[in-house]
C-alpha angles and dihedrals in degrees: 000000000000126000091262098047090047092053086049088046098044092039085055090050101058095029094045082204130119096181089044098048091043081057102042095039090042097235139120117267088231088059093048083051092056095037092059092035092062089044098058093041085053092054089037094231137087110264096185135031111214143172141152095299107027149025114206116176109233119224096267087059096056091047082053087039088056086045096046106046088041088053087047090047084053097042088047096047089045083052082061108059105036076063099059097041086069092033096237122114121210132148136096127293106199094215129200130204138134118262084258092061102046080069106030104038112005101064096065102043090048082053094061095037091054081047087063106019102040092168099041113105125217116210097185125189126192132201148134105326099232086072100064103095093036082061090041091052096040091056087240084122136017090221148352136207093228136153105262115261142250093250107003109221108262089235091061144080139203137200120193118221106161133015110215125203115238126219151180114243134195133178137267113211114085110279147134090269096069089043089062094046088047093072130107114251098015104240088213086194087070100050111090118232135220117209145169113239087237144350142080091309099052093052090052088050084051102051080048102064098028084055094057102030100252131159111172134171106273101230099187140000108203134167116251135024085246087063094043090072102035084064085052095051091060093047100271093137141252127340137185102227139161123259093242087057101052092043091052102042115107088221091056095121092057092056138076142196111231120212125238142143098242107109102226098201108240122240118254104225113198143121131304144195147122112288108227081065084070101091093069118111098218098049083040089064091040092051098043090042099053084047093053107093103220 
């Protein structure tokens, strides 16, 4: 078993997914077939169980998961500090963000890190933010700019580095939507309302009408705040969304913040990893250096 063999092989443990690990690892599906197939000829043992409509790893292939992902963290570790050893940091950091922070937050903390860490590569991901500790915890990435949690994961830790104001949008353009908003007093029963299935923004949505005693029709469930707006934008309805959100989308001018008295609380965007990770020096830059405020 080689080092790229083993990633291919841990990636498809946690993910069950040929197509997706093909995607994400950036190799044919008929190579990551060949590629578990020699594995397992060489253990002797199935590691997965697959057919048409599922992959399950057996019990063989989560002893060979433990081993694997125990051997990377050494090799990773030895990596480190051959590289200290000759004071220059290289290496990969697997990075997370929502399509809104690779433009509002992220450019100007990877500035200052290729300022320091010239050989050091980013492969950066983005995605619905509420994924991003489920990727964190699953070893798909090394870290994530991401709004602090309810209950942060008690292997984790996060470093704040922006707070970011929270409001309720509606559209522009003529529709029922704004009717509904014209009227005097606003039946917020009435108003639809777009949401996310899960994340900081969704339990924001939730306080709010739980606050104020509203249940209103929900219009649309969508993944990601940027898609969120986008479906008010068209008319959808209302949605609870982050500032950034709103400034960045390419649909901003055909929304619109409503005002009302209810304090939405604001994200806390920072850094996050696990924390044994830590110890790494080149996280360790990347972390200290996000955190650092010019």
């Amino acid at each position: 078993m080689d080092i790229r063999s083993a990633q291919l092989f841990l990636h498809l443990a946690s993910s069950l997914n040929f197509a997706k690990t093909s995607e994400q690892m950036f190799v044919s599906p008929s190579t990551l077939t060949r590629v578990i197939q020699r594995l397992e000829e060489e253990l002797g043992t199935l590691l997965f169980n697959r057919d048409k409509r599922s992959v399950l790893l057996t019990k063989e292939g989560v002893r060979v998961q433990q081993f694997v992902r125990l051997w990377l963290d050494e090799w990773h570790q030895l990596q480190l500090d051959l590289q200290l050893a000759s004071a220059e940091l290289t290496g990969e950091i697997r990075l997370f963000c929502t399509v809104t922070a690779s433009y509002s937050h992220l450019p100007a903390i990877l500035d200052k890190f290729r300022l320091q860490c010239p050989k050091a590569e980013i492969k950066l991901t983005t995605g619905d933010a509420a994924m991003a500790f489920e990727k964190i915890k699953a070893g798909d990435v090394d870290i994530a700019l991401a709004a602090y949690p309810a209950h942060l994961p008690a292997n984790m830790i996060f470093q704040r580095i922006a707070q970011l104001p929270v409001w309720l949008i509606a559209p522009v353009i003529p529709c029922k939507v704004n009717d509904l908003l014209s009227a005097a007093p606003i039946n917020w029963n009435d108003i639809p309302l777009v949401q996310s299935d899960h994340g900081p923004a969704r339990s924001r949505s939730d306080k709010w009408l739980a606050d104020c005693n509203i249940r209103p029709e929900v219009a649309v469930k969508v993944d990601g705040h940027e898609a969120m707006v986008s479906m008010v934008a068209l008319g959808s309805g209302v949605a609870v969304v982050p500032e950034p959100v709103i400034n960045h989308s390419p649909v901003r001018d055909r929304v619109r913040i409503l005002d009302i008295s209810y304090p939405f609380q604001p994200f806390e965007l920072g850094v996050c990893m696990l924390g044994k990770k830590l110890e790494q020096p080149l996280l360790q830059a990347f972390w200290q250096l996000a955190a650092a405020k010019k």
